[in-house]
N, C-alpha and C positions, 0 to 999 in steps of 0.2 A: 504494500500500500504506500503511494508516493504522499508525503504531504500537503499540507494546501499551503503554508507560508513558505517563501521565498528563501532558500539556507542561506543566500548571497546575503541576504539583512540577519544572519546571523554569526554571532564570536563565540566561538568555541575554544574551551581550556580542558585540558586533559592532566589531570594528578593523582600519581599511583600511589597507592593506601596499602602496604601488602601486595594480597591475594584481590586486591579490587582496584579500581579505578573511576574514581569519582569524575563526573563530566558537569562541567557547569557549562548551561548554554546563558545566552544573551542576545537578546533579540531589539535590535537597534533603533527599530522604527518605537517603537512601543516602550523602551528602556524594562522589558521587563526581564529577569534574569529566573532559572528554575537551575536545580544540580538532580543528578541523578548518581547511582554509584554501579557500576556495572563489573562483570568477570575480570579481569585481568587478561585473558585468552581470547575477551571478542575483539574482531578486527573495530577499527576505529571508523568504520561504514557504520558499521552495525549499533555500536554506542550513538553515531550522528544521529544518524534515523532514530534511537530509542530519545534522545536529547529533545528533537523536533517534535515528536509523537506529545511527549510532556509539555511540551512550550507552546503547543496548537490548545492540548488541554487546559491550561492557565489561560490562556486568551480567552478562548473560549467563555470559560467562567468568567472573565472579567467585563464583555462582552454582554453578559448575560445579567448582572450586576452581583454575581454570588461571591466575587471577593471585594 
């Protein structure tokens, strides 16, 4: 499933914890930032998309007025 926001309007930061890998996104149009903590073993595609997935979710709700 491709996203609906733009990754280009997003910064991505990646810091290994261990056995994991915390990903903070930040999406630039909007200034809203979300983290997420993923395997250490997934490729950093796969953390992106899981980052984006989150950062459509928080819009969304924000969007919606629930945050």
């Amino acid at each position: 499933m491709k996203p609906d926001i733009n990754a280009a309007e997003v910064l991505f930061e990646f810091i290994r914890l261990g056995n994991a890998v915390k990903v903070t996104a930040f999406h630039v149009p909007t200034l809203t930032e979300i983290s997420i903590v993923g395997a250490r073993g997934a490729s950093e595609a796969h953390l992106k998309l899981l980052g984006l997935k989150r950062l459509e979710y928080v819009l969304a709700k924000q969007r919606r007025g629930e945050l």
